[in-house]
C-alpha positions in Angstrom: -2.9 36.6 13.7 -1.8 39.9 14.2 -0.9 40.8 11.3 -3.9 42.0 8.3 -3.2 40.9 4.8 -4.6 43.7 1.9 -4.6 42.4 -1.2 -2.6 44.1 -3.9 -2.9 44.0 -7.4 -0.5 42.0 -8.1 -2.4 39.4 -6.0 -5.3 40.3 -7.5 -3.9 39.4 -11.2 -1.9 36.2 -9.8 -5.8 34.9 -8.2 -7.4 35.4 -12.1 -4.5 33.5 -13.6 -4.3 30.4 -11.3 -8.1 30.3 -11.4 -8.2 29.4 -14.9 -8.4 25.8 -16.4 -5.1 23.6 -16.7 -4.3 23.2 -20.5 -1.1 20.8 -21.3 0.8 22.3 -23.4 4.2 20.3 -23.5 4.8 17.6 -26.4 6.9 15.1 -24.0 7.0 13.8 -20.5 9.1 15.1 -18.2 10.5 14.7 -15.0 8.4 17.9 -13.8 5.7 16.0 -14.5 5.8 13.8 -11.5 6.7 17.0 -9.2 3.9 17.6 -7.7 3.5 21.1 -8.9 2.1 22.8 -11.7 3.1 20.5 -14.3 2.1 17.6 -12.7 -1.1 19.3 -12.1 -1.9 20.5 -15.8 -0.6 16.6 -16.9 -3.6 15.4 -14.6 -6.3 18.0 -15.4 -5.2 18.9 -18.5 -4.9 15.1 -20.3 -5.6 12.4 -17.7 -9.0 14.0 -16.4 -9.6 15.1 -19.6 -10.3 11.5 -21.1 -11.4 9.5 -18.2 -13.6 12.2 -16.2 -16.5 11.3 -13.7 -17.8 12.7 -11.0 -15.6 10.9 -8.2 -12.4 11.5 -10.0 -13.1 15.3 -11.1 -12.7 16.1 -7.1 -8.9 14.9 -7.2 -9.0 13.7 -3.9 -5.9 12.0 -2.9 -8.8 9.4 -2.4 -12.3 8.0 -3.5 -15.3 7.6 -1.2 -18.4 6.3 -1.9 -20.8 4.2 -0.6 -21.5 0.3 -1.0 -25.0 -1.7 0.1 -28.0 -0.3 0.7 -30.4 0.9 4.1 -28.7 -0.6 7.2 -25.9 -2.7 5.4 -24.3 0.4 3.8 -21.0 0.9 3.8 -18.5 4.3 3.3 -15.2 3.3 1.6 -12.1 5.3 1.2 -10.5 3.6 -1.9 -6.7 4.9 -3.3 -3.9 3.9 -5.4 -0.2 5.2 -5.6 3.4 3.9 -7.7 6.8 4.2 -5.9 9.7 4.6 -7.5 12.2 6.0 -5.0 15.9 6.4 -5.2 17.9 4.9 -3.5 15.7 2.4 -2.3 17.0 2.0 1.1 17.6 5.1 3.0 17.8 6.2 7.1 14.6 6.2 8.3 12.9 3.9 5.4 13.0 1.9 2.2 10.9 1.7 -0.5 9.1 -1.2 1.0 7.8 0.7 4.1 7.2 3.8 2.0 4.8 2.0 -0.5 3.0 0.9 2.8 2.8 4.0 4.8 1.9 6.8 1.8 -1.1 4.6 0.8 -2.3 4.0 4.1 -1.9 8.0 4.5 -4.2 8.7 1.5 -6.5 6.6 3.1 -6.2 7.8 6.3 -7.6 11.2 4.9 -10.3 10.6 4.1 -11.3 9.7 7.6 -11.2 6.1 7.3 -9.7 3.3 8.8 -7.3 1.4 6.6 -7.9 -2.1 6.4 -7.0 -3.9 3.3 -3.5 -3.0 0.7 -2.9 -4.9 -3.0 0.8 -4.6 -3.8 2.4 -4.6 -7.6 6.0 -5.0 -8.3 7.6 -4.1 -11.5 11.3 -6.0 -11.0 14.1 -5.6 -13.3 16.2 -8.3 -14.6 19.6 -8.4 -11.7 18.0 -6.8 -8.9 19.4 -9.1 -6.0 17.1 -11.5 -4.4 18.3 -10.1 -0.9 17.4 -6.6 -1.6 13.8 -7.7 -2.2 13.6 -10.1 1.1 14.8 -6.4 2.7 12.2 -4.7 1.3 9.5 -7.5 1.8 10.5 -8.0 5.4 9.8 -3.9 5.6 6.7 -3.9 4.0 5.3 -6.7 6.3 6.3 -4.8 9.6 4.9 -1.6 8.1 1.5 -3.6 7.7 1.7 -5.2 10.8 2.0 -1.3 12.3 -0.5 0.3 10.8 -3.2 -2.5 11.1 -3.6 -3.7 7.0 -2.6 -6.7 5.3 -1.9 -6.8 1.9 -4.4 -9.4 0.0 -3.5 -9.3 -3.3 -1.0 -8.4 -5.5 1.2 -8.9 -9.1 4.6 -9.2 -10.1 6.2 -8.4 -13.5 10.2 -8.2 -14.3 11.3 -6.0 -17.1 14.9 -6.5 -18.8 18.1 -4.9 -17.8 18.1 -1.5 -18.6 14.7 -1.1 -18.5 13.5 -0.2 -14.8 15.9 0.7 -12.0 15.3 -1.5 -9.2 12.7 -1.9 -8.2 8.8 0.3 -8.5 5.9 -0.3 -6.2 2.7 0.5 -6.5 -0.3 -0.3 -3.8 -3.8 0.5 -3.7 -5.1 0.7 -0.6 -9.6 0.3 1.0 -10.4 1.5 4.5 -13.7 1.9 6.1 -15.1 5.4 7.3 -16.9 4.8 10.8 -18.3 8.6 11.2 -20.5 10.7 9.6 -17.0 13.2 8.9 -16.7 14.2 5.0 -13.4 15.7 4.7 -11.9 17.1 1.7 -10.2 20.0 -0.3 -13.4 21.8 -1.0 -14.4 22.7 2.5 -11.9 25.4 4.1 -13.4 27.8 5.1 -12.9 31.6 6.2 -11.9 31.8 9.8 -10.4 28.2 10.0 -7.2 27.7 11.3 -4.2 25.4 9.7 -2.7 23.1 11.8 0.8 20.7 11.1 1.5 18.1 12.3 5.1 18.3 12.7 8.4 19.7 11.2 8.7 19.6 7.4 11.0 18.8 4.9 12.6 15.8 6.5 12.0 12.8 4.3 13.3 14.6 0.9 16.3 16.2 2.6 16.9 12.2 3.8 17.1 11.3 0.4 18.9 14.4 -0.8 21.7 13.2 1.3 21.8 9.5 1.0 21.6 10.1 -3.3 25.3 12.1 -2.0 23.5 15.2 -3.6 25.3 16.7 -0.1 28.3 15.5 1.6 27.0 16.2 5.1 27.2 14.5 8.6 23.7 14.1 9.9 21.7 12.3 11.9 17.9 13.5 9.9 15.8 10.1 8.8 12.8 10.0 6.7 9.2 11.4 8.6 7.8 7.9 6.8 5.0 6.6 9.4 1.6 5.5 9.1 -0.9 8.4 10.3 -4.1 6.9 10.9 -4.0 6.9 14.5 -2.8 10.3 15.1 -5.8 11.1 12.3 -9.0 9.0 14.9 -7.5 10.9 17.9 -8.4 14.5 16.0 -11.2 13.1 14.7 -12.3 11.4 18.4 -11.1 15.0 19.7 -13.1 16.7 17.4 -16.6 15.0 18.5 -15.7 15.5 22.1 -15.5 19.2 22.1 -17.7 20.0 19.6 -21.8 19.5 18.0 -20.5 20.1 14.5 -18.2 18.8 12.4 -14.7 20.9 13.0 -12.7 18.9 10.9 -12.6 20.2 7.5 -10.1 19.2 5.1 -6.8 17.0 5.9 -3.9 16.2 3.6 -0.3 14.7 3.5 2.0 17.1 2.0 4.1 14.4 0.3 5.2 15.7 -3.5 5.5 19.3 -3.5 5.8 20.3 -0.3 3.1 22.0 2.3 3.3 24.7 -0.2 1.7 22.7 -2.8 -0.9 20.6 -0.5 -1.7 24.3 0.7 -2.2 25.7 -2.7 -4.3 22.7 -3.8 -7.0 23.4 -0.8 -7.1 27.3 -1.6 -7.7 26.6 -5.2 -10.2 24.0 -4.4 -12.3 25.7 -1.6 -11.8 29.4 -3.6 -9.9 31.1 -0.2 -7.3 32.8 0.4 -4.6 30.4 3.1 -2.3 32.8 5.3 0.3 31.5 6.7 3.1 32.5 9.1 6.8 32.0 8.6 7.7 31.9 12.3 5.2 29.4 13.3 6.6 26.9 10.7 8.6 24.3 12.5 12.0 22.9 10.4 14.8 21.6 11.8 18.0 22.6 11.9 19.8 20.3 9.4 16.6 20.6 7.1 16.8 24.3 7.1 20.7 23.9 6.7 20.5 21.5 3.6 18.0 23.7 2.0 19.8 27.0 2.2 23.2 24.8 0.3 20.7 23.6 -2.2 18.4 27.0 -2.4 15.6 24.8 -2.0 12.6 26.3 0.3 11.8 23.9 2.9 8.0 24.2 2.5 8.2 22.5 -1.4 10.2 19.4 0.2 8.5 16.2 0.1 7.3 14.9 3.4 6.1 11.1 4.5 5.0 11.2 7.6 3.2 14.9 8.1 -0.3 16.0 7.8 -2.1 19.2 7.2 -5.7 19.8 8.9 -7.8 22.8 8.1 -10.6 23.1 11.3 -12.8 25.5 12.6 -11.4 28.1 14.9 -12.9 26.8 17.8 -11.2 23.6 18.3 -8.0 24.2 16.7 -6.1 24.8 20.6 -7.7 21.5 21.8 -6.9 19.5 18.6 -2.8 21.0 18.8 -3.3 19.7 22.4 -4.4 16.3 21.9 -2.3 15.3 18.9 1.1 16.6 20.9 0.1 13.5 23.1 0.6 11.2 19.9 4.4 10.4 18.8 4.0 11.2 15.1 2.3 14.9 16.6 4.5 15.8 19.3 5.4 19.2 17.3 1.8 20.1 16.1 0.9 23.6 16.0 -1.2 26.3 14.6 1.0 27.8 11.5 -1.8 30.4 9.4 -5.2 30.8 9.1 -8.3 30.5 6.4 -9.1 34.0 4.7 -11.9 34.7 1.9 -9.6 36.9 -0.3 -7.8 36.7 -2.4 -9.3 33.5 -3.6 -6.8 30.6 -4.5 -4.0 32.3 -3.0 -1.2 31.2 -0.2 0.7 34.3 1.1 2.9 33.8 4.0 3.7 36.6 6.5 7.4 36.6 6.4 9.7 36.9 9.7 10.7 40.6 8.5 7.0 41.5 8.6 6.3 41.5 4.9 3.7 39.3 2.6 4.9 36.9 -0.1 2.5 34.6 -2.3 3.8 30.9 -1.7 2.9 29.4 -5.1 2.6 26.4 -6.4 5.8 24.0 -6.7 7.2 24.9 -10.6 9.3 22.9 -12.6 11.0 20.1 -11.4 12.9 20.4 -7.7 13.8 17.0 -6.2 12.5 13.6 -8.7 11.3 10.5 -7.6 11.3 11.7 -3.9 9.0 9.0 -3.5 
């Protein structure tokens, strides 16, 4: 980019204070727990990691990989687990059903690896129509059938009146990893561009407006689509053009926005991620809903998006080949890995100026998903 970000020293003071260790200090739950964002973030490192720590989960991948068997016979398994608890359950674009489906095979899809196997739990309450669950059953099983898994196993449980709404899924998903590619958080690097996948901000703006949060006209559906084939052709594009392994980190920027997937990887890898306000592609009515709502379209939740960091030097051919995929057909380059200020996003802003683009605080939009 053109334009050479100097760190201040306000940037300076914000990089020591995000660097330092999540402490919870709230009494109660809350909804801006679930966010995505900082809360949600000091619930996890602060309690949850704090009593059940080990070396897989202290990565906070959106995944674990390890390795099964021994010599020949080994195996690399991407293994993950996510709840759903979306409202309304049926919106354009998606239900609840096909959500449960396509986020899980997402996070598995991340890793590198090729989904293969989903179990599905289903907390009902007491009323919920019989039809409404064929609907999202019937969804579910054409979302498998799409992305190439089959759910194997599963449990049921229903809860009085009163005591759930709906309906809450939650799958765990397995999927094989067939390359030598080790993908995660911790490897950006300086000089390694960011890539998207596609316009953000769609599936929680969907949901914004069927909740009648906004009396608007629109024809905007949920992003919600299974990713794993748009994630082999990088990958497959990747090994064609080059000896080393280009592909560094990719993510779903699902709860909290590309701004919060964004700040995860620069806290994680200890670099500074630049971004560029006019490269970021958001559609009109997206944009539009936002501005009513003074919501930034880089914290809304999206389903069907992905975030690659890669070395420079295949970034162009990677933007190329995933524009040839229908879930990538508005990929582009939107910022670039720098090595200071560490654990910082700043965003060049269309007037010419730097902002930092923090981490997703309080609670914005609940169960988004």
């Amino acid at each position: 980019m053109a334009t050479i970000f100097t760190p201040s020293p306000l940037f300076e003071r914000v990089e020591r204070a995000r660097r330092r260790k999540h402490k919870l200090r709230d009494e109660y739950i809350t909804l801006a727990h679930g966010s995505g964002g900082k809360a949600m973030h000091e619930l996890v490192e602060g309690l949850f990691l704090e009593y059940l720590r080990n070396p897989m989960l202290e990565l906070l991948e959106d995944q674990a990989v390890f390795d099964v068997g021994n010599g020949n016979g080994a195996a690399r398994l991407a293994f993950t687990t996510d709840s759903y608890v979306v409202t309304p359950i049926f919106f354009p674009g998606g239900d609840i059903g096909k959500l449960a489906v396509h986020g899980t095979v997402n996070d598995i899809a991340m890793s590198g690896a090729r989904p293969l196997y989903l179990s599905a739990g289903f907390i009902l309450e007491e009323g919920f129509p019989i039809a409404d669950l064929k609907r999202v059953l019937e969804s579910m099983r054409d979302a498998a059938a799409e992305a190439g898994v089959a759910v194997v196993t599963g449990d049921t449980k229903v809860v009085e009146k009163g005591t759930a709404d709906k309906i809450f899924i939650n799958t765990s998903g397995i999927g094989l990893i067939e390359t030598p590619v080790k993908l995660s958080a911790a490897n950006a690097r300086p000089g390694d561009k960011v890539i998207l996948s596609g316009t953000i901000g769609d599936h929680g703006t969907t949901i914004m407006i069927a909740r009648g949060e906004l009396e608007l006209e629109t024809e905007i559906e949920s992003d919600s689509a299974p990713l794993h084939s748009l994630v082999q052709e990088m990958l497959d594009e990747a090994a064609r053009v080059s000896t080393v392994e280009a592909i560094h980190c990719l993510r779903d920027p699902t709860r909290g926005g590309v701004a919060t997937t964004l700040n995860e990887i620069a806290l994680t890898s200890e670099v500074c991620i630049q971004i560029s306000e006019d490269r970021i592609p958001v559609r009109e009515e997206v944009h539009g809903a936002c501005e009513i709502l003074g919501l930034d379209p880089l914290y809304v939740a999206n389903e069907g998006k992905l975030v690659a960091i890669v070395a420079p030097e295949v970034a162009e051919a990677l933007v190329a080949r995933m524009r040839q995929h229908r879930h990538g057909l508005k990929a582009c380059i939107i910022g670039e890995v720098k090595e200071d200020p560490r654990g910082i996003v700043a965003m060049v802003t269309g007037f010419g100026g730097t902002r930092i683009v923090d981490m997703l605080a309080g609670e914005q939009l609940p169960r988004i998903c």
